[in-house]
TORBA-864705 format. One line per 3 residues: for each residue x, z, y of N, C-alpha, C. Coordinates in steps of 0.05 Angstrom, whole numbers. Each point is the difference from the previous one (the first is absolute). Layout:
<pts>
X/Z/Y/X/Z/Y/X/Z/Y  ...
</pts>
This chain:
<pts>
-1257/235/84/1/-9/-28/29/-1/-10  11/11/-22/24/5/-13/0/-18/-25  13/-18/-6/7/-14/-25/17/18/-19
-11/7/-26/17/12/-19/-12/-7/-26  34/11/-17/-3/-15/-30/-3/20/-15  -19/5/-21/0/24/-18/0/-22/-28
20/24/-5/14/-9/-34/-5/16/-13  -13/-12/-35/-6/22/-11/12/-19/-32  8/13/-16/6/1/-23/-30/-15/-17
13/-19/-22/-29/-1/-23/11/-15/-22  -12/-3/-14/8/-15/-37/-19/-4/-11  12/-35/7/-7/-24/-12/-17/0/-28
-28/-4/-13/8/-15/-22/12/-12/-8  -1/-18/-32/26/-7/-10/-13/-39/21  -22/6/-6/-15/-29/18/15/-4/25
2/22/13/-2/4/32/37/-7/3  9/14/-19/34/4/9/3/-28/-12  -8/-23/-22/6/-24/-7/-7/-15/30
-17/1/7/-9/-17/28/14/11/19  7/17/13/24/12/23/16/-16/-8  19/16/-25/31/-15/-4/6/-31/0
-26/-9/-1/3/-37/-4/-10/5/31  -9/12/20/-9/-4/29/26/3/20  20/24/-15/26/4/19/24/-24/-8
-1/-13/-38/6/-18/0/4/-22/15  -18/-1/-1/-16/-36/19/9/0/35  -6/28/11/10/8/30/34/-5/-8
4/15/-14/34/-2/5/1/-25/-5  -8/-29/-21/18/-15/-2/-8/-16/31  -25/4/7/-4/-21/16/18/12/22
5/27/10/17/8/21/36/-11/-1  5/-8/-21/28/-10/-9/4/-24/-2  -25/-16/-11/3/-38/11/-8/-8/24
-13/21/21/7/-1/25/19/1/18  8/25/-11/29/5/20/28/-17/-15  -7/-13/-28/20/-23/-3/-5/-24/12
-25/-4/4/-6/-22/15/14/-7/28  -9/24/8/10/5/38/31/1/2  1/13/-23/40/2/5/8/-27/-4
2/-22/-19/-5/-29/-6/3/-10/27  -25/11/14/-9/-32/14/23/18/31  9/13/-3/20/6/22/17/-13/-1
17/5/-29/28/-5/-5/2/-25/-7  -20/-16/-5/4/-21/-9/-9/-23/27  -26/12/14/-12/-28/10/-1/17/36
14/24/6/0/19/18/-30/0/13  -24/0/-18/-27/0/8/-16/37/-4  -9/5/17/-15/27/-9/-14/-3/-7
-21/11/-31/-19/5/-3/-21/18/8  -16/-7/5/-23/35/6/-19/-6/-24  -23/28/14/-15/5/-22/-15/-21/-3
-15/-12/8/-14/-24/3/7/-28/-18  34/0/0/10/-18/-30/0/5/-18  -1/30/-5/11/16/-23/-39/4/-14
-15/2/16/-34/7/-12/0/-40/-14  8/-20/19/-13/-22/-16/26/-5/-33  22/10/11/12/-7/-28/-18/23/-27
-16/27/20/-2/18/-29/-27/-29/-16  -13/4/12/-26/-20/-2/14/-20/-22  27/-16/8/10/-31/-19/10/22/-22
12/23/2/6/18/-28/-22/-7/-13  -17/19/6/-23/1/-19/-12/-22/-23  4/-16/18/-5/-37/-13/15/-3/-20
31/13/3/17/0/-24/-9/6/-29  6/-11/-24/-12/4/-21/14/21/-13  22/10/0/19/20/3/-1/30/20
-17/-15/16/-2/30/19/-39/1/5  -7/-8/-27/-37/1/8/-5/30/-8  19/14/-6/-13/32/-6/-4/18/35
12/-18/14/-11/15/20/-18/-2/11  -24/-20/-6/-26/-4/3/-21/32/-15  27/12/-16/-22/18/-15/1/28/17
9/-3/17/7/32/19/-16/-9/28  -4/24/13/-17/-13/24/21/-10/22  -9/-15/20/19/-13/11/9/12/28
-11/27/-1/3/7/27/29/9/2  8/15/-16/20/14/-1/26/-12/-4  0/-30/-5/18/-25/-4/0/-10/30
-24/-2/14/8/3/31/5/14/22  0/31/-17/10/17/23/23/13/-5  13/-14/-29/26/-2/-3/23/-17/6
-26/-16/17/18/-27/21/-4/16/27  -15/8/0/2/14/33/21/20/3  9/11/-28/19/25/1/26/-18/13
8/-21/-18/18/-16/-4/-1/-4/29  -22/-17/12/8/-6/38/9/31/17  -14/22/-5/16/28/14/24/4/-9
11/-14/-24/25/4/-6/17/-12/18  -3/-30/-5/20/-15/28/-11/10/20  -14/12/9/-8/-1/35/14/22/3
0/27/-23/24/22/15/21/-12/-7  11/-19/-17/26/-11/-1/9/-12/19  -13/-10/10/7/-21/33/5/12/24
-21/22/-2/0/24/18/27/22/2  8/-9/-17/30/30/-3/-16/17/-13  -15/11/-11/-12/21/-11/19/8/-28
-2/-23/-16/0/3/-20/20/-14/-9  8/-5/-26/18/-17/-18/-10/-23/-3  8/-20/-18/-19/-21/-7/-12/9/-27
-29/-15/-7/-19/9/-19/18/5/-22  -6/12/-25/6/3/-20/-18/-13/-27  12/-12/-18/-19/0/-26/-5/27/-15
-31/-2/-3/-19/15/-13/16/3/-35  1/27/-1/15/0/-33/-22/9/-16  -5/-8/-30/-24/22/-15/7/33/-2
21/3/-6/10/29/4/-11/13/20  -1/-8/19/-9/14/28/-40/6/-1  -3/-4/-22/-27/2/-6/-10/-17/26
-20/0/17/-5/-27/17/-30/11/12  -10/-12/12/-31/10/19/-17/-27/7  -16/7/5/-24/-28/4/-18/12/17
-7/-16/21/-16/11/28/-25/-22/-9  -15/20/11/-29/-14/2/-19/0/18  -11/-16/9/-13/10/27/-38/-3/-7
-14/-3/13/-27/10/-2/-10/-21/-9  9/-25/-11/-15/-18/-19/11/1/-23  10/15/-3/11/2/-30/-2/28/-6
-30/22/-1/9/21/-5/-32/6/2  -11/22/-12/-27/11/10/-1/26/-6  -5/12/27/-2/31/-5/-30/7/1
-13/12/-15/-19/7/-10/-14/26/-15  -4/15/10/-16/27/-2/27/22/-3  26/-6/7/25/17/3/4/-10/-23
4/-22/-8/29/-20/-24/11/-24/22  21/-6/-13/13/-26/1/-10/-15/-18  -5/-24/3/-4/-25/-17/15/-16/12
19/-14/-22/26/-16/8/-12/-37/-7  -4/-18/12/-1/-20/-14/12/-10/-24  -14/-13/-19/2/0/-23/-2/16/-19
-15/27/8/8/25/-22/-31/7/4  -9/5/-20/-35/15/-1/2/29/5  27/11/-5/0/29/3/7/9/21
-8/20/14/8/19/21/33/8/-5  17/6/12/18/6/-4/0/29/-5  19/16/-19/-5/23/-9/21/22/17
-12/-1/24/19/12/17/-7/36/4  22/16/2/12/25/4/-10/13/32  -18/5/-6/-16/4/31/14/22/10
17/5/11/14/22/6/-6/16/24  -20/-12/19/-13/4/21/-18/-20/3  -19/6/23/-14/-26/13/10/-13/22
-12/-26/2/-6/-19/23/-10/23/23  10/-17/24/-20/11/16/-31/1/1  -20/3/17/-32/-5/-9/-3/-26/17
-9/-14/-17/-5/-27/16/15/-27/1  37/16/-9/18/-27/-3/-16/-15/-25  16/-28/3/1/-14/-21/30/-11/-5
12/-8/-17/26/-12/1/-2/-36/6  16/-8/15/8/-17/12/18/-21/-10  16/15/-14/22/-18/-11/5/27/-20
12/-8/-37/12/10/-15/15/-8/-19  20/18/-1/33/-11/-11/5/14/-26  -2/-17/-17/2/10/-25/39/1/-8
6/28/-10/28/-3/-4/9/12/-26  20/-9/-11/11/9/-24/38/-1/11  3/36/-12/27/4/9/20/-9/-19
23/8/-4/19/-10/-10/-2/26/-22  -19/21/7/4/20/-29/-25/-4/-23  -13/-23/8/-29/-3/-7/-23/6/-8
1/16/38/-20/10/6/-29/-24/15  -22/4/4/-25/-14/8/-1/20/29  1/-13/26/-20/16/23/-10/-34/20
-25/17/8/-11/-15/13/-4/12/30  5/-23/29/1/16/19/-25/-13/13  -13/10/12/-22/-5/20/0/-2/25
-3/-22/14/6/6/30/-30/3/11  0/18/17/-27/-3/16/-4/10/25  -11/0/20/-9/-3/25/-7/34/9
19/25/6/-26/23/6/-4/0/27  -23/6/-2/-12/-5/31/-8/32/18  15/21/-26/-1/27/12/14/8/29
-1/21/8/15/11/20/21/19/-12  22/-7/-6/16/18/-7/19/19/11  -6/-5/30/22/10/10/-1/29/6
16/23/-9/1/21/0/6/24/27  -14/24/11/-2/9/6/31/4/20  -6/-6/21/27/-3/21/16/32/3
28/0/-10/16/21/0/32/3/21  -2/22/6/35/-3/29/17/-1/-13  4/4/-27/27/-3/-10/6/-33/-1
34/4/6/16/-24/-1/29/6/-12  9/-20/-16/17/8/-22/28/-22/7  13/-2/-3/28/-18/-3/16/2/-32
-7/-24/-10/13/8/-35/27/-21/6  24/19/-18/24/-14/-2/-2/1/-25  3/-27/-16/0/-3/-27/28/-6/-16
-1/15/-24/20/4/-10/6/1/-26  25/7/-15/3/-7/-36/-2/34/-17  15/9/22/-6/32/-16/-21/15/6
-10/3/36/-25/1/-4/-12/-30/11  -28/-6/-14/-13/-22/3/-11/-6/22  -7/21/11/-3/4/43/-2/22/2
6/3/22/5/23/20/-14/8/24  -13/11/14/-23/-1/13/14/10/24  -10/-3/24/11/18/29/-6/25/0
-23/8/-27/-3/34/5/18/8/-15  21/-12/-8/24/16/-18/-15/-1/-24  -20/-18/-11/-11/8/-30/18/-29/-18
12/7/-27/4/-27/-12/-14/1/-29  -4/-26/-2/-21/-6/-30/37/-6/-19  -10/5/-23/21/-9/-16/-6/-20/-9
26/-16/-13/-3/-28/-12/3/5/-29  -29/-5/-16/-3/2/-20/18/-9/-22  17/-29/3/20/-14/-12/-10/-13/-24
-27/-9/-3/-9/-12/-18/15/-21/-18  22/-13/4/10/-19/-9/27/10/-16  11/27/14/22/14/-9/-15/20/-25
-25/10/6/-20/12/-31/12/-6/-12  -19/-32/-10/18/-13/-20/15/-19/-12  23/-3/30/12/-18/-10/17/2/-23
11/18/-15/12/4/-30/-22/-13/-18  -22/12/0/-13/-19/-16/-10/-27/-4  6/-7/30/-6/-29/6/20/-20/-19
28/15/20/20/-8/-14/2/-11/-28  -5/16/-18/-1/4/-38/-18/-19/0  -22/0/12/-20/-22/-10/15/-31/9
9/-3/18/11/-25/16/31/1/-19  7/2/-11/22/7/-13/-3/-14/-37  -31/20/-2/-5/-17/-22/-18/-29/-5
-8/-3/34/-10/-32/-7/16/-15/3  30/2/16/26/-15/5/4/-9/-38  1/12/-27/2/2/-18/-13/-21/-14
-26/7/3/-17/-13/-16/-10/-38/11  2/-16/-22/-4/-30/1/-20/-12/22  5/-18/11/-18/1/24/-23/-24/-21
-27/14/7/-26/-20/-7/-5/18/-30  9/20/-7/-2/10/-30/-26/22/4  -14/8/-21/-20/21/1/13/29/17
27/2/-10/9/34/10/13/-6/27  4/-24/7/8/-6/32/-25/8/12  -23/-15/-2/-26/9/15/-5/26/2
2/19/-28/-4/25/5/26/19/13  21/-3/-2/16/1/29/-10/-9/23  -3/-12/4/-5/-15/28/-22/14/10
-17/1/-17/-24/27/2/-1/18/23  23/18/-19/4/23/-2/16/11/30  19/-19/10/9/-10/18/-15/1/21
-19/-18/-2/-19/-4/20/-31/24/11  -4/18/-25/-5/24/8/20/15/14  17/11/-11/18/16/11/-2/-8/37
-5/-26/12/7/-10/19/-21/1/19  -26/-2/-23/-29/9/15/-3/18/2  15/30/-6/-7/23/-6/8/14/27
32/-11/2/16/8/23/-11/-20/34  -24/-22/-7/-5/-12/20/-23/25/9  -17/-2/-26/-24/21/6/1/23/19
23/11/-13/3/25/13/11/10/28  7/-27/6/26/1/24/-30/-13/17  -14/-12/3/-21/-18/11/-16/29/8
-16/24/-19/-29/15/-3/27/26/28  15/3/-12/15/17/15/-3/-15/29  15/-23/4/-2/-4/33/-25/-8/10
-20/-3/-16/-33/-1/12/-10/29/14  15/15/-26/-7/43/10/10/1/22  22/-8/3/16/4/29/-12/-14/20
-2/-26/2/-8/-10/25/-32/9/5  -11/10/-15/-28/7/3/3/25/19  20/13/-17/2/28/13/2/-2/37
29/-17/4/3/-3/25/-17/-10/12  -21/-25/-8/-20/-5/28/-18/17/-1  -9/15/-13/-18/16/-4/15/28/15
20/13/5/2/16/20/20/-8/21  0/-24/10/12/-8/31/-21/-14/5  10/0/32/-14/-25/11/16/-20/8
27/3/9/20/-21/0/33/5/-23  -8/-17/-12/25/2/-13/27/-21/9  24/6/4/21/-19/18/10/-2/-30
17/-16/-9/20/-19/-18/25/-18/11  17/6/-16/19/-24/10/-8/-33/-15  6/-19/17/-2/-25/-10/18/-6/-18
12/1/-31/14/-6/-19/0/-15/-12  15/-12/-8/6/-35/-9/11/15/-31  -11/2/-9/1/16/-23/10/-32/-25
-6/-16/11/10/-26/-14/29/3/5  8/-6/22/32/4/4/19/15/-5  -20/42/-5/13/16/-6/8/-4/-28
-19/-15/-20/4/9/-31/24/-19/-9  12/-24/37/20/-3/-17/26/4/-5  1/30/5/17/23/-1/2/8/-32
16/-14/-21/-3/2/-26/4/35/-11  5/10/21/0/36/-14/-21/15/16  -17/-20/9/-22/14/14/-28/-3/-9
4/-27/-13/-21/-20/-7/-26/14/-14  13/10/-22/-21/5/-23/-12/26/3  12/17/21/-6/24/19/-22/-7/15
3/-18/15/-12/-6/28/-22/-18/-10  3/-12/-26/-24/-4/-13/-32/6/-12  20/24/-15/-18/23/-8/-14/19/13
19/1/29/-21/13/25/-16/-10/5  -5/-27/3/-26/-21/-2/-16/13/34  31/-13/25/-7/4/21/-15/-19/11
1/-22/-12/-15/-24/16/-34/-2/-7  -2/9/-30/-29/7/0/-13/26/19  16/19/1/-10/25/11/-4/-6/32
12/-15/12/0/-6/26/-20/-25/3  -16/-16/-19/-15/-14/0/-34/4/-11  2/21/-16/-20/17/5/-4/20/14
13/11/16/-4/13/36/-12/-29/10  9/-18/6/-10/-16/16/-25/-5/-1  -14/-2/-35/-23/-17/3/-26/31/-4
15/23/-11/-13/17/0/-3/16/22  17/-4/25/-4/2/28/-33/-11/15  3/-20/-5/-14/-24/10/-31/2/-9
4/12/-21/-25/1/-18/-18/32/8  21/20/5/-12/23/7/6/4/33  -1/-15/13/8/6/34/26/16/6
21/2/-24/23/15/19/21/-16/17  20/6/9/13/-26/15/34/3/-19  12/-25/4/32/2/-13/7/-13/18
22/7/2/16/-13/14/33/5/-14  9/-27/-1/27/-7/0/26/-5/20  15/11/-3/28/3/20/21/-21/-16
18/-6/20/14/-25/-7/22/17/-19  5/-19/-19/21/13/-21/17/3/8  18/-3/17/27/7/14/1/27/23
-23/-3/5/2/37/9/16/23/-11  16/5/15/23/19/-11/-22/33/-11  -11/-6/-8/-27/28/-9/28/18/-10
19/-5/-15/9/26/-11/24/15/6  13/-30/15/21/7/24/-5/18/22  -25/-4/1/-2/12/26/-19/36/11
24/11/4/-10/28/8/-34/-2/18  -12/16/-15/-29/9/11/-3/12/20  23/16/-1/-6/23/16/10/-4/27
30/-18/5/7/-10/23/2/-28/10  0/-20/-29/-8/-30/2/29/-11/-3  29/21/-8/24/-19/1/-4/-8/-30
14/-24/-2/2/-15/-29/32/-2/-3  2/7/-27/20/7/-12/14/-30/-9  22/-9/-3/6/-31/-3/9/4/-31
3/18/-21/-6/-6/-21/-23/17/-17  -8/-2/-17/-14/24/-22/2/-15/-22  15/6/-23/2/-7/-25/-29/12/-16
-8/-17/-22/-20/7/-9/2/22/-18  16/14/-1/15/28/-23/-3/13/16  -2/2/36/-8/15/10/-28/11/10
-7/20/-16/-29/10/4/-11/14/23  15/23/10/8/17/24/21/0/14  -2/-7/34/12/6/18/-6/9/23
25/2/18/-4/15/12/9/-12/29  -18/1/23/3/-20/25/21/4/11  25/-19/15/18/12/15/-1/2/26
-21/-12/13/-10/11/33/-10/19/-8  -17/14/-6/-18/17/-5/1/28/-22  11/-12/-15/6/25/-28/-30/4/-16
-19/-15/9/-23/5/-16/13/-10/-30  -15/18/-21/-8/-9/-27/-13/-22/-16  6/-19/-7/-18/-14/-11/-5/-6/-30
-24/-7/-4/-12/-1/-32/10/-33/0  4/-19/-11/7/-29/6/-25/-8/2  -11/6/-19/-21/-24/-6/-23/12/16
-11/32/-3/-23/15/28/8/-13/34  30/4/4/7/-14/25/-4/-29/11  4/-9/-32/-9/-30/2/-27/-10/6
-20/20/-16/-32/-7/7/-5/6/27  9/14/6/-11/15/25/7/-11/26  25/-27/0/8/-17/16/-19/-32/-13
-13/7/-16/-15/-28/-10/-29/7/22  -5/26/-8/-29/3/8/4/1/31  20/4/17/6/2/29/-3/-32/7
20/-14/-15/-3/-31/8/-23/-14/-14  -23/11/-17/-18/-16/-4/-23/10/26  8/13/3/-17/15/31/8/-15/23
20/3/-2/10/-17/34/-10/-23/-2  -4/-21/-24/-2/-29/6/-27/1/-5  -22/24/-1/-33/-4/-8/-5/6/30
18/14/14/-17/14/21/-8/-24/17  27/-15/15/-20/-17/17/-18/-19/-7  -8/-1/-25/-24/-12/-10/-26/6/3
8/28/-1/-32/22/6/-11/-6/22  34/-4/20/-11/5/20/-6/-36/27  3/-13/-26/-1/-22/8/21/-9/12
28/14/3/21/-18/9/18/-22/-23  14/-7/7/23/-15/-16/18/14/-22  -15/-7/-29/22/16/-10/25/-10/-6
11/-24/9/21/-10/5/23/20/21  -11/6/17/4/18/27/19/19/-19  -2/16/-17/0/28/-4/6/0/-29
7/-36/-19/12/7/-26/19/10/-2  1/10/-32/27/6/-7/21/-11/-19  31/0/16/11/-7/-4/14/9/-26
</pts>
């Protein structure tokens, strides 16, 4: 059984979008007098709050005569915007993450719902409090048999409506077992590079159009903040941003589809792609390659169709190091694309030489696994 979310686009009546916008309302404020609460009772009384304080204070809200409109939205989504709020500190405590952030209206906002607050019924959504089905963009089907589980109603910052569905498939998906095995070195000019010497190009979605981003971001710097033509800047802005998200997202879905669908093991380097972007002439590059999604849908799209991945430690000298005889070179500037070995005199492609030492050491540290030994024994350094 595979857990997955299908999102599909739809629009609101004028009924339906008045009840959302007062539903992501109500989530955001209650997610913000929470996490003021909790920050409070730190700095002031060094006490932690959890979710459990934060559900009986929503309850004494409500009582408020000032905050009784949130009796008019359903209440699920006011508590599973306290649950967001507890995964917030828990990866905060954890090192994961930063500490929480306040919820802005700009950011358009989302509201989760889970199976008492929702009825699916002959292929509609019915949202509590709403008589109508939601007028959703069926762009495909459900599987036969799911039902959704939990659904997350979202509005973006370009203001757009999608709704995502999580549900349960209980198919067999895993695809027809194949001998190819691949090693990708990922990159800014090309976007990876394969051990068969093949490279995908990097589309540069963000460089398209950043001139036009620019002009638009240029002219909302201009315009009065809170005024009618600020909003429609801000707009305009905020398409431009969904356009270049869109595109950069459907592109690395084609790609990673492509690869599990003809390997059976794909190797990767482990990249801290957080650390790299904060290389300020690298950043907005290494962004737009959008390596940390692409390497996280291999994982789950691995998993889902039976192929295997495997990751090599990021410090593996992959591009230093000659293929052909194994000496490593003690510098390579990144301006350098082609060289040439000095034990050996072989040729190298940088980045082909590079995969092809990824896919060697994602091999060495799978083998004694296969074979049931220690893959501690036999990592790489």
């Amino acid at each position: 059984m595979v857990e997955k979310a299908y999102k599909f686009r739809f629009y609101p009546t004028k009924q339906q979008e008045s009840l959302l916008r007062r539903t992501l309302g109500c989530v955001r404020l209650i997610y913000n007098k929470a996490l003021t609460a909790r920050t409070q009772a730190w700095y002031e009384k060094q006490e932690r709050v959890g979710y459990k304080q934060t559900s009986a204070m929503l309850t004494n809200w409500k009582k408020q005569q000032d905050l009784d409109f949130l009796c008019e939205v359903s209440s699920v989504p006011l508590q599973q915007g306290l649950r967001h709020l507890q995964t917030a500190f828990t990866n905060f405590f954890s090192g994961r993450t930063k500490y929480p952030n306040f919820k802005k209206k700009r950011n358009g906002g989302s509201a989760e719902f889970t199976k008492s607050a929702f009825k699916w019924k002959e292929g509609q959504v019915y949202l509590a409090k709403c008589a109508e089905p939601l007028p959703i963009r069926w762009s495909r089907q459900l599987p036969p048999g799911c039902v959704p589980s939990t659904i997350t109603i979202k509005l973006d910052p370009s203001g757009r409506w999608s709704v995502s569905l999580r549900v349960n498939d209980t198919r067999n998906l895993s695809l027809k077992s194949v001998t190819k095995q691949v090693g990708i070195d990922l990159g800014i000019t090309s976007l990876l590079t394969t051990s068969d010497g093949e490279k995908f190009a990097n589309p540069k979605n963000h460089y398209k159009l950043h001139k036009k981003l620019r002009l638009a971001q240029k002219s909302l710097s201009r315009k009065t903040k809170g005024s009618n033509n600020y909003q429609k800047a801000r707009l305009k802005v905020a398409r431009i941003h969904a356009k270049i998200k869109d595109s950069r997202l459907d592109y690395t879905h084609k790609l990673t589809t492509q690869l599990i669908r003809e390997n059976q093991t794909i190797v990767v380097e482990d990249l801290a792609v957080k650390n790299m972007v904060k290389n300020h002439k690298l950043a907005r590059a290494i962004s737009d390659a959008n390596w940390g999604k692409l390497v996280r849908q291999l994982e789950y799209k691995a998993d889902w169709y039976g192929r295997e991945l495997i990751k090599i430690d990021r410090y593996f000298p992959s591009s230093k190091r000659c293929f052909n005889c194994g000496h490593i070179v003690e510098k390579l500037p990144l301006n350098i694309r082609e060289w040439d070995c000095p034990e050996c005199a072989a040729h190298h492609d940088r980045d082909i030489n590079a995969s092809k030492n990824i896919l060697a050491a994602g091999l060495a540290v799978s083998a004694p696994v296969a074979h049931g030994g220690n893959p501690q024994d036999r990592a790489v350094s």
